[in-house]
Structure formats: structure tokens, C-alpha cells
C-alpha positions in Angstrom: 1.1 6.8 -13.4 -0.9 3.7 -12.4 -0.6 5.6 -8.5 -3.5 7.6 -10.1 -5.6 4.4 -10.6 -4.4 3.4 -7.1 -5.8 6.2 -5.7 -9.2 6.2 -7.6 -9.7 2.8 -6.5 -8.9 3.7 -2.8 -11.3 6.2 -2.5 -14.0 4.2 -4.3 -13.4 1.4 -1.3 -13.8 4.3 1.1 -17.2 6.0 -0.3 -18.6 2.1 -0.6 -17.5 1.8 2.7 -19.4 5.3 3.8 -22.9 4.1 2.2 -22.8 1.0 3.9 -21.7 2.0 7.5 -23.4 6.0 7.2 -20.3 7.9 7.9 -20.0 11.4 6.2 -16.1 12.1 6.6 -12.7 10.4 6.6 -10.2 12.2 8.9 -7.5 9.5 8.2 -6.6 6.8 5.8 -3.9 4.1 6.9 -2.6 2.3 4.2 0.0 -0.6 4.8 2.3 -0.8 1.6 4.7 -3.8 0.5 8.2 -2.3 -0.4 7.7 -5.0 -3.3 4.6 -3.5 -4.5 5.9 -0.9 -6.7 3.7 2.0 -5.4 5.5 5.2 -5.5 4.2 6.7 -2.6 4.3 10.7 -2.9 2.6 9.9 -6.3 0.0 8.0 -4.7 -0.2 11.2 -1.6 -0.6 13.6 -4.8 -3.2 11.7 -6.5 -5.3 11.1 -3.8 -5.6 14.6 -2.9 -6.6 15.2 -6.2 -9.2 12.4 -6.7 -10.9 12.6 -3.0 -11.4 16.7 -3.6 -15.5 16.8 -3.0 -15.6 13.4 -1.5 -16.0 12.0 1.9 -12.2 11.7 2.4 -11.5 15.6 1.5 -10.2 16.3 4.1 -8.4 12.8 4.6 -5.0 12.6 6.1 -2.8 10.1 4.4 -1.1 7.9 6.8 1.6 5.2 4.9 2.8 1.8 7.1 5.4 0.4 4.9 5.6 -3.2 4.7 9.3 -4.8 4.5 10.4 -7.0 1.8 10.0 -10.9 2.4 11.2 -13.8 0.2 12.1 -17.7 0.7 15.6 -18.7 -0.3 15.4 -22.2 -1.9 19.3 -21.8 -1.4 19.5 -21.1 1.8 16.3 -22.3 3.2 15.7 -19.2 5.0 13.4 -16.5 4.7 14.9 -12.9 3.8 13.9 -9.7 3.8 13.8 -7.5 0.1 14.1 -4.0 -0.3 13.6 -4.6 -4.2 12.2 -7.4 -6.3 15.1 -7.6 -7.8 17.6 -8.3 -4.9 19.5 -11.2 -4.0 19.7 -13.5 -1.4 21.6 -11.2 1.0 22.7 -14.4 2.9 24.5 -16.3 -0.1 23.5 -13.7 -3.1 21.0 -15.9 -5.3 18.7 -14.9 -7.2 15.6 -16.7 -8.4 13.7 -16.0 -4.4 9.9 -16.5 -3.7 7.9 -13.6 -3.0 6.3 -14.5 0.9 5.4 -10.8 1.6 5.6 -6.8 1.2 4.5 -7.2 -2.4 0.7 -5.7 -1.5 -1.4 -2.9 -0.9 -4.5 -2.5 1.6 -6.5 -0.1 3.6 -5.9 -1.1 7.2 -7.9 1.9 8.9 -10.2 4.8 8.8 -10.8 7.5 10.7 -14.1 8.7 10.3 -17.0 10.8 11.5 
């Protein structure tokens, strides 16, 4: 349920973002997601229909780059690439990795008008 926070907080960003540059409409949204961020992303697509209804972004298109997985290896000395935070090392199956990458969340675009 936290995607509805996610999205309340997105579309916050965008309306600041349409004060201070005067733009009246967002026609897209590109998001770049972490696999390691634990954002369910049709959750997050619902809710931000939901929250951007009589907002700048109404009429928003949702567009989602996902983000691989990356973690060092102390083991190996290499890094990997995660498709979970819990994973192993897929070279020698260790756990314990360091989170490099694909763990956030950002806004990399608008569209707007």
C-alpha cells in the first residue's frame, strides 16, 4: 500500500515542478525504478491515476524504465546483478552482497505543455 504514498509524492514533485516552470499539463511521466526498490508497479499505475485525477498530470501517461539489480560480491570481488534483495551471488552463491544500484526511485522526465 505504501505505492499510494509513492504516488502522492510523485505528483506533489510534478505540481511544484508546474508552479515553478508555468506548465499547465503533463502528457507523460518517466519513472526509472530499481528492481531492488520494492515498488509494485501496477499498484503504483493505479494509484497515480487515482491521486493525479484534477491535477496537472490528469491526463498523464505512465511510462516505467526499470532499473536492473546491482550488488558487490565481497566473495567474488565482482559486481552482480539482483533481481531480488534477497538473492545470492549468482557467481559463487553468497549471500551477505552490497547494494551498488536498482534499489531507487526517480522522476527522469516530463512531458509537458
Amino acid at each position: 500500500m505504501h505505492e499510494l504514498s509513492l504516488a502522492e509524492n510523485i505528483l506533489q514533485i510534478i505540481e511544484d515542478a508546474a508552479h515553478q516552470q508555468n506548465f499547465t499539463c503533463v502528457k507523460t511521466v518517466w519513472l526509472e525504478i530499481g528492481q531492488l526498490a520494492c515498488v509494485e508497479q501496477e499498484s503504483l499505475r493505479f494509484y497515480f491515476k487515482i491521486v493525479s485525477n484534477d491535477s496537472v498530470a490528469q491526463q498523464a501517461k505512465l511510462e516505467i524504465i526499470t532499473l536492473a539489480g546491482q550488488a558487490w560480491c565481497d566473495q567474488c570481488q565482482l559486481e552482480v546483478t539482483l533481481a531480488s534483495l534477497h538473492d545470492s551471488c549468482p557467481n559463487c552463491d553468497q549471500y551477505g552482497l552490497k547494494i551498488t544500484g536498482g534499489d531507487t526511485m526517480q522522476i527522469k522526465e516530463l512531458e509537458v505543455e
